[in-house]
N, C-alpha and C positions, 0 to 999 in steps of 0.2 A: 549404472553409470548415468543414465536418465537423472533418475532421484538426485544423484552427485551436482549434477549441472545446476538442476529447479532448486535445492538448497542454495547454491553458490549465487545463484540469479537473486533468489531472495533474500539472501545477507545483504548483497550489497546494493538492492532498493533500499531496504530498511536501514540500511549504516549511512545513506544519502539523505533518506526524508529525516533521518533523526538531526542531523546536521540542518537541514532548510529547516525543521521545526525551531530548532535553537535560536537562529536570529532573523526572524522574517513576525513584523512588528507592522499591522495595516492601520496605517493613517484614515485611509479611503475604501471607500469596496466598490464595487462594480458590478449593476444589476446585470449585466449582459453575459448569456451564453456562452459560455464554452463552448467553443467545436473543435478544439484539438483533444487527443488523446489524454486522461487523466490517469495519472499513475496512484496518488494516494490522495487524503483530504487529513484536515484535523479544522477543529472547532476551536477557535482561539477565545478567550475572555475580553472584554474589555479593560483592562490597565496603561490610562493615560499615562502616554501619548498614543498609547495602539486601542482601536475602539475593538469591538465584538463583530467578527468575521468568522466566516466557514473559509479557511484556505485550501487551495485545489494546487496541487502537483504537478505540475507538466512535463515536458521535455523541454520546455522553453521556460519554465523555473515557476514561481509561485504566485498562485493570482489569488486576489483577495475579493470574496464574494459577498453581498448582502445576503444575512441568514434568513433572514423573511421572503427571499424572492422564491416561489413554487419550486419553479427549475433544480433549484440549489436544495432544497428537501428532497425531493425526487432525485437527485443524483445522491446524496448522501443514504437514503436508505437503501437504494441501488447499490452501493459501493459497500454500504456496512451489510449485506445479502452475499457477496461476494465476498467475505472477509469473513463471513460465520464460515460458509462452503469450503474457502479453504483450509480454517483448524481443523471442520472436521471432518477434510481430505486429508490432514497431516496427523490427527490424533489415528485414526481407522487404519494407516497404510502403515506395514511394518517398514524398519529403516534397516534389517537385521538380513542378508543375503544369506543363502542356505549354504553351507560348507560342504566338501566337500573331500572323500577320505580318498587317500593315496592310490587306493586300488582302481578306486571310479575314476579318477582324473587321471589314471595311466592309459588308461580303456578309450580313452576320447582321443 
C-alpha cells in the first residue's frame, strides 16, 4: 500500500513539473539562493526571448537561476544524486505482492 501511495505521489510531481516545464520561458535569472524546499530542476536552452537558465521547482512555482553561479551546480548535482538513487530504488524494489492461496488466507 506504501509503494501504492510513493507511485501516486510521484505521478503527480512529475505530471506538475511536466506542465511548469512546458511554459516557463526565463527572461532573467537570479544569482541568489534558494532557501525554500526544491522539488525538481531542468536546464533550459537559450531560445530568444528565454536566455539559458537552470530552473528550480518550488512549492511557490519556478525560479530561474544563473547556470554559472557555484550554488546552482552544487544543487543540481545534488538533485541529479538524488534522482540516480531513486531509479535505482525503483528498478531493484519488486512492484509484484506475493499471492496468496485460499487455504493460507482462510487460516489468517
Amino acid at each position: 500500500m506504501r509503494s501504492l501511495a510513493i507511485a501516486v505521489f510521484s505521478f503527480c510531481v512529475a505530471v506538475t513539473l511536466a506542465t511548469q516545464k512546458e511554459s516557463v520561458c526565463c527572461r532573467e535569472v537570479s544569482t541568489s539562493k534558494i532557501t525554500m524546499p526544491i522539488t525538481g530542476f531542468m536546464v533550459h536552452k537559450a531560445r530568444p526571448p528565454c536566455v539559458k537558465a537552470v530552473i528550480f521547482f518550488t512549492s511557490e512555482g519556478a525560479i530561474c537561476s544563473h547556470w554559472k553561479e557555484d550554488w546552482v551546480k552544487e544543487k543540481v548535482t545534488e538533485l541529479r544524486k538524488i534522482q540516480a538513487i531513486e531509479k535505482n530504488r525503483k528498478m531493484n524494489s519488486t512492484t509484484i505482492a506475493p499471492q496468496m492461496t485460499e487455504s493460507v488466507s482462510a487460516n489468517l
